[in-house]
KOLSE-239014 format. One record per residue (C-alpha): residue in one letter; x negated, y, z negated. Coordinates in steps of 0.2 Angstrom, whole numbers, plus 5000, padded with zeros to 4 digits. Each point is the difference from the previous one (the first is absolute). Layout:
BEGIN
aXYZ
...
END
This chain:
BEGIN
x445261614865
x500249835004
x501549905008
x501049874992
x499949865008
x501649945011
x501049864993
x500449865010
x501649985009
x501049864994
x500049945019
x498249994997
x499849904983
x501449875007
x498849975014
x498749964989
x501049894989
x500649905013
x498549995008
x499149934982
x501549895000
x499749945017
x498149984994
x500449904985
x501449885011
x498649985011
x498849974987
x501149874994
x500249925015
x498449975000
x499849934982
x501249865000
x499449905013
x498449984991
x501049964982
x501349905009
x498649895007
x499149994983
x501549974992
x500449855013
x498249954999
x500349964981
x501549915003
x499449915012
x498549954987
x501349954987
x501149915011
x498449905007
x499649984981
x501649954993
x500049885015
x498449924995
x500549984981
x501549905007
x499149905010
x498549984987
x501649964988
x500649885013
x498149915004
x500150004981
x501949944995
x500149905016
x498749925008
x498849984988
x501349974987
x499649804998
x498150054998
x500250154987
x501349904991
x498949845000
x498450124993
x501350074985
x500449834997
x498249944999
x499850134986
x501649974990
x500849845005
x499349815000
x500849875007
x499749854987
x500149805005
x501649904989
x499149854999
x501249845006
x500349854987
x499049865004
x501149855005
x500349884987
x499249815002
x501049864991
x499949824999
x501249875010
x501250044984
x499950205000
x498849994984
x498850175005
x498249955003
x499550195004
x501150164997
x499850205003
x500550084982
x500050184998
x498650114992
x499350164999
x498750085008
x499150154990
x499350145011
x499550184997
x500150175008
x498250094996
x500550155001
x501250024986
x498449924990
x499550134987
x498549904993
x499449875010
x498949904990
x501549994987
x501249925011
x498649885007
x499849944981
x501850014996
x500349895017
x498449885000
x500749934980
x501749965003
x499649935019
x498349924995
x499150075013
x498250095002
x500250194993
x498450045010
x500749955017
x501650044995
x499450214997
x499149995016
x501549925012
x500850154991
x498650115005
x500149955017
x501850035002
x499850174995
x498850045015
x501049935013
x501550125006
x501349865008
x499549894982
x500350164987
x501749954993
x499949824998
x498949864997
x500549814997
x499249954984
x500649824997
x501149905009
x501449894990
x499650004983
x500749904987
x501550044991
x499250034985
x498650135009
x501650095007
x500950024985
x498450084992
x499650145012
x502050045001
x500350034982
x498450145003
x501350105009
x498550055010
x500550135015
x498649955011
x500449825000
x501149935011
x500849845004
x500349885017
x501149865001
x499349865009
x499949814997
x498949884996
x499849805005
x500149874984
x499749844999
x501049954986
x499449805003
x498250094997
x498949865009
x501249895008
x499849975018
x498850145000
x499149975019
x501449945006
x500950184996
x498550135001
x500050164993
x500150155004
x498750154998
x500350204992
x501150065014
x501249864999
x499149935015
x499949805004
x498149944999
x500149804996
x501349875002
x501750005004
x500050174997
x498850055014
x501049895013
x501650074996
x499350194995
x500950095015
x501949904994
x499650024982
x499650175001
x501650095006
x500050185006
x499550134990
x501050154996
x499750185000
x500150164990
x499950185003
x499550094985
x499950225000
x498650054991
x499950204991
x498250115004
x499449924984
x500149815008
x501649974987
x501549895006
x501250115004
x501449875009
x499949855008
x501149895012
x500049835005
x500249995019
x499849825005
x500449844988
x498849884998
x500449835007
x499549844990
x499049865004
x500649825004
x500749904989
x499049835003
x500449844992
x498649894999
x500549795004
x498749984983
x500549924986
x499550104983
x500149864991
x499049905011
x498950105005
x499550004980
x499849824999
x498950005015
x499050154993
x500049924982
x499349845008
x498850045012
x499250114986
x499949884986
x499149885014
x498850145007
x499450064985
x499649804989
x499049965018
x499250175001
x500650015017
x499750195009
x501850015011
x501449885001
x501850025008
x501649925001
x501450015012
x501849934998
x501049975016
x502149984998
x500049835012
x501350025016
x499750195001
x498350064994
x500450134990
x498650054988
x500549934981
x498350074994
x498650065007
x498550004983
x498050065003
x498950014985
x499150084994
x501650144999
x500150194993
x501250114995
x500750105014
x500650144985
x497950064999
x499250105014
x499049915012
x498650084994
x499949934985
x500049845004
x498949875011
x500850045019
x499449795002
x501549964989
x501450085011
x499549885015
x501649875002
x498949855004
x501449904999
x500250065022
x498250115000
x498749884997
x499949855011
x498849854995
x499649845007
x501649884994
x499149824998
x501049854998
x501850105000
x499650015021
x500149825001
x501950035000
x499950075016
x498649845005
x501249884998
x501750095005
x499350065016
x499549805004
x501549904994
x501050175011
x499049955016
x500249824997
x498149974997
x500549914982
x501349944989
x499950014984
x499549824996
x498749995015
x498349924993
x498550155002
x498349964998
x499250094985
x498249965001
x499749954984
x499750164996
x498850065012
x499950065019
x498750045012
x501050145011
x498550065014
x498950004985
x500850094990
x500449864982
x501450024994
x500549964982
x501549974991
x500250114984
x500049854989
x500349835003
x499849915017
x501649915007
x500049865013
x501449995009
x501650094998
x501950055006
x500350185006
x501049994981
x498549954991
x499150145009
x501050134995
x500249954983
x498149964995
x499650145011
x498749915009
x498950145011
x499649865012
x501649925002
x500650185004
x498950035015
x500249825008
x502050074998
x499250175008
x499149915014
x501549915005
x501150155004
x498650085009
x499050194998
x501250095010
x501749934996
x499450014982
x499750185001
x501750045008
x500949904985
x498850124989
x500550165009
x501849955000
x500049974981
x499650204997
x498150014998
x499050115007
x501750125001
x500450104986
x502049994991
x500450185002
x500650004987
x500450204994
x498350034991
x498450095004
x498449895003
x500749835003
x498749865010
x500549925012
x498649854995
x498849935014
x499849865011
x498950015014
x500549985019
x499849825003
x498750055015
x498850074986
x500149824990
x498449934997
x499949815000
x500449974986
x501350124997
x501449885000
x499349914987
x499850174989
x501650075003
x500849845000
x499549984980
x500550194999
x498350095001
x499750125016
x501850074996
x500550134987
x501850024993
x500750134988
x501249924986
x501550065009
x499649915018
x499749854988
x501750014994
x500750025016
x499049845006
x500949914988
x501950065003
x499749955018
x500249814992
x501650084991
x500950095012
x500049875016
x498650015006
x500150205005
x498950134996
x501150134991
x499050164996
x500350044980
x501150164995
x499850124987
x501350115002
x501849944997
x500950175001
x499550195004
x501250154997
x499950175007
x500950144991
x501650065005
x499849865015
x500449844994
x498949835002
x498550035013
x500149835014
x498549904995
x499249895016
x500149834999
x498749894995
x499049935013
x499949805002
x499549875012
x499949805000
x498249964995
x500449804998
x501749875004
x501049994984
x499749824999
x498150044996
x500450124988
x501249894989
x498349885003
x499050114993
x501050034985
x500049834995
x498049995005
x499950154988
x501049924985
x498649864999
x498650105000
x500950084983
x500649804993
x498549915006
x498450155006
x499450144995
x501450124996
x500549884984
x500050194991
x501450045012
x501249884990
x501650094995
x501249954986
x501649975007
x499750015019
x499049935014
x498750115006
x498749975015
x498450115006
x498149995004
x498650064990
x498550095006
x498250034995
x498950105010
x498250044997
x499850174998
x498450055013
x498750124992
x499550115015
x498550064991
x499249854998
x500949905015
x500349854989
x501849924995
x500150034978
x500949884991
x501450134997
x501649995009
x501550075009
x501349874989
x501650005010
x501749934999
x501649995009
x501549934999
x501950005002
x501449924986
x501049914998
x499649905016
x501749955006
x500650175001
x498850114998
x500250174991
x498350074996
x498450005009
x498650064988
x498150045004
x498850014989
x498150055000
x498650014990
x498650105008
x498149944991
x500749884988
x498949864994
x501349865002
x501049935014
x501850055006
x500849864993
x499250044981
x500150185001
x501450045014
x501249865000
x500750024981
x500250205005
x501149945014
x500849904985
x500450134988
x500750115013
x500949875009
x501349944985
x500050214995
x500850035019
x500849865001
x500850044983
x500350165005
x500949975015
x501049854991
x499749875013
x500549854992
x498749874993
x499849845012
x499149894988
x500549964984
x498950084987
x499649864990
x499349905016
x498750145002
x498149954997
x499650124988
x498049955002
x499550065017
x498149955005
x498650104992
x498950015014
x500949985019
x498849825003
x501049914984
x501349925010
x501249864992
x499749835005
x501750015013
x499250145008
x498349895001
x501149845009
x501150125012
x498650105005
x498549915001
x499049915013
x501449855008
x499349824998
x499049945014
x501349895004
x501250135003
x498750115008
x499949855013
x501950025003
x499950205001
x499549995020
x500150165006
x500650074983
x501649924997
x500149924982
x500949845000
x501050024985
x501550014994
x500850184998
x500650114985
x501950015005
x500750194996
x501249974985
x500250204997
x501850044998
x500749834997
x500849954984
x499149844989
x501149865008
x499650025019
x497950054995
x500449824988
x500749915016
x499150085013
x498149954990
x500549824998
x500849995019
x498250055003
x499049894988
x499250164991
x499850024983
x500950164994
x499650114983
x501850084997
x499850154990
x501550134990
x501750015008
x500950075013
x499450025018
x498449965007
x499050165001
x498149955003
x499049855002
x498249934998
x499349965013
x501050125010
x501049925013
x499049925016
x498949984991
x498749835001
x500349894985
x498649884995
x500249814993
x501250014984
x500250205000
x501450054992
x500950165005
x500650114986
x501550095003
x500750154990
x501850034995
x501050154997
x501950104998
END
């Protein structure tokens, strides 16, 4: 039988328990190093990762935040231009010449397109514009990312077009405010201002010159776009600035007559170009400032021949003729070579210069005072007067009265003319240049010329701006006008009087003006044909002159560029049309009576009145004998201007010269001007007037 078996003492058991205890405790200690360092591992990891998140948050929100901002705006925010009004050009009275008027510009987003070829048709109708490369510019848009949600379609259209496409109420299309330039005189003064090309841009004219003071500063707009390229918001974040305001020294009214005139004379002589340019005398502000043929500056460019936006009137120099002999003879009676009454040798129309013949245009003369020179417009009697003053101190009176130097005045392309360094003369380069060939002059350096005569004898450079003002600022300081003497005043009030004759008794009888005294030159050049290297019987007919002479307001030029007749048929009565219009204009009061005025003035410039034929013709031999060394011995023309009929009457007959007493009044002119050489038995006329 077998034993049971012995059960364990509780002594016993508790050792085992304690030592299972122990085992576990140890077993546990040994454990939770390994978790503890797992569990610290893990947090190490998340606390490395939580620290690169903040710093990748921090790259992103911080320093890269200009870069990731500027890439979320290149997807859904444009910033647009607000274009600037063009600044306003006005005449001397504020009448507007050019303005900026507001107008629409259409454009599209072709995204929100939902038939393409519809919208191009609905668009290409009202905007009359190609439907074929309308659809394909819409086309294109579509391809191109940055381009997706808008494409301009046509910039400022018409009231009428905008209207149209806004009663449509057509979600794709949208509407910019910009402005656009009108000429609202159409083609008045049209070189002169320029205009301007599809971005509002300067490209001819006045508008060229000034572009960066007529343009202003241009705006800006921030405009929020949704995913689908729609307008969501937009904010203007910088005001445009406008242009200048710039008042012109041109008269409108003038300016028209001038345009009016030269046209109507161009077009009945089939002449190619002409210009004309009108000085205000004592300051050289620019009255008018004509070219023809003209365009209308409201037409693209494009459309029209680009020949016809040249301003010739200060781009196209020519060879000036007989109009240089002004300079001919002022530069001699200045350096004391002449006077006006010295005797000059004329040739009978014919001299042997280092065998080169020289001919006069038309009749031969024999001999001459420096007067009759000027006033028949002998070419030979101007180079004896040429020779006497010398090469080199003829050039330096030429370079002194402006040519070869351009007016700067504020306008693209202006000549400055040519004359050649007197070093590079030939031999008989005084003779040419003397006559006015071997020189090239624009119409305004013509005009300029002549208002030396008018302003004392100093070179004034002409100004075409009488006021500028800047937005917000006030007037802008123009600079001065620059000036220098050219001649003594003495000569210039000489030359006046010289220039009054060549109107009463020369060439420039077309020149005459109802109610006032007027003096100038005329000029016919012969156009040179380079292809065949021959002279043609066309010419470059001139004139320029100054009224009235006393006091001169006006100094006009005129030119004809290929005209078949000479300056003083063609030219002079231009000059006489715009004359009384300025003069009128700018109510100068009449110096001669009206019904004293010879309506009939000579039809061709050699018909000259038989006074002019005694004072200006050959002297007798006798008194050729007397002349010596060019000294007339005869009596003198006493100056009677500004005294009243009582002391001219008692004056005259203290004098034993016969008098012509004319109107009432004052003495304002006389014929033969005072100083003047009076043959046996000429009587001096003078006129009266209140």
């Amino acid at each position: 039988m077998q034993e049971a078996p012995e059960a364990p003492s509780p002594t016993a058991a508790g050792v085992r328990r304690r030592e299972g205890f122990s085992f576990a405790r140890e077993r546990e200690k040994q454990v939770r190093p390994r978790t503890e360092r797992r569990l610290q591992f893990l947090a190490r990891i998340a606390l490395l990762w939580a620290l690169a998140i903040v710093a990748r948050l921090v790259y992103l929100q911080v320093v890269k935040h200009t870069y990731y901002r500027d890439l979320a705006d290149g997807q859904q925010v444009r910033v647009l231009p607000i274009q600037a009004p063009r600044g306003m050009i006005a005449d001397r009275k504020g009448r507007p010449l050019a303005v900026s008027l507001p107008a629409d510009t259409v454009v599209v987003n072709p995204s929100r397109i939902p038939d393409v070829p519809m919208a191009a048709r609905i668009l290409a109708s009202v905007l009359k514009l190609d439907q074929d490369e309308l659809q394909a510019g819409i086309q294109k848009a579509l391809s191109v990312p940055e381009r997706r949600g808008f494409l301009c379609v046509k910039r400022r259209v018409s009231a009428e077009e905008s209207e149209r496409l806004k009663s449509m109420r057509v979600q794709w299309i949208e509407f910019r405010r910009e402005s656009r330039r009108v000429y609202p005189n159409g083609r008045l003064a049209s070189q002169l201002l320029g205009s301007v090309d599809e971005g509002e841009r300067g490209n001819f004219g006045l508008e060229l010159g000034m572009d960066e003071e007529l343009s202003g500063v241009p705006g800006q707009e921030r405009v929020v776009l949704d995913v689908h390229g729609r307008r969501v918001e937009s904010r203007q974040t910088a005001e445009p600035q406008p242009g200048d305001r710039v008042t012109l020294t041109l008269d409108q009214n003038i300016q028209y007559v001038a345009e009016a005139a030269l046209r109507e004379t161009a077009q009945a002589d089939n002449c190619p170009s002409g210009s004309v340019v009108v000085l205000r005398a004592g300051t050289n502000e620019v009255l008018a400032m004509a070219s023809y043929p003209d365009f209308d500056p409201n037409l693209p460019a494009t459309k029209q021949d680009l020949s016809q936006r040249t301003n010739i009137a200060i781009s196209s120099p020519a060879e000036p003729g007989s109009v240089f002999k002004l300079i001919t003879v002022g530069s001699a009676i200045d350096a004391g070579r002449v006077t006006p009454d010295t005797l000059i040798n004329c040739g009978n129309g014919i001299l042997n210069l280092f065998g080169r013949v020289i001919h006069e245009a038309k009749h031969g003369y024999g001999v001459l005072p420096v007067r009759g020179v000027l006033a028949k417009s002998s070419n030979i009697g101007a180079i004896q007067i040429g020779m006497r003053t010398g090469a080199r101190g003829f050039y330096e009176y030429i370079r002194r009265f402006g040519v070869g130097s351009s007016t700067r005045l504020p306008l693209p392309h202006e000549s400055g003319g040519r004359i050649r360094r007197v070093e590079k003369w030939e031999a008989t380069s005084l003779a040419s240049v003397a006559m006015g060939h071997e020189v090239s002059l624009t119409s305004m350096q013509l005009a300029v010329i002549g208002s030396v005569f008018t302003n004392g004898g100093d070179y004034l450079a002409p100004t075409l701006i009488q006021r500028q003002e800047r937005s917000g600022k006030g007037p802008v300081r123009l600079p001065a006008a620059k000036s220098h003497p050219v001649i003594r005043p003495e000569t210039a009030n000489t030359m006046r009087l010289l220039a009054e004759e060549v109107v009463l008794r020369g060439t420039g009888g077309g020149a005459r003006l109802n109610g006032y005294t007027s003096g100038g030159k005329t000029g016919s050049a012969q156009v040179f044909d380079f292809a065949s290297g021959k002279y043609t019987h066309k010419y470059n007919a001139s004139f320029v002159g100054f009224a009235p002479v006393t006091n001169p307001a006006v100094v006009i030029a005129v030119t004809l560029n290929g005209s078949s007749k000479f300056g003083g048929v063609v030219a002079a009565p231009v000059f006489k049309k715009v004359a009384e219009a300025a003069l009128r204009a700018l109510e100068i009061q009449r110096d001669i009576p009206e019904q004293l005025v010879e309506k009939k003035a000579p039809a061709d410039p050699d018909e000259l009145n038989d006074l002019a034929l005694a004072e200006l013709s050959t002297p007798a031999p006798d008194l050729l004998e007397m002349a010596g060394a060019g000294t007339l011995m005869a009596p003198r023309a006493p100056d009677f201007q500004g005294k009243s009929k009582r002391a001219v009457a008692e004056e005259s007959r203290a004098a034993g010269i016969d008098v012509l007493l004319v109107g009432d009044g004052v003495a304002r002119t006389q014929f033969p001007v005072a100083g003047a050489a009076l043959a046996p038995g000429a009587r001096v006329r003078v006129v009266f007037a209140r």
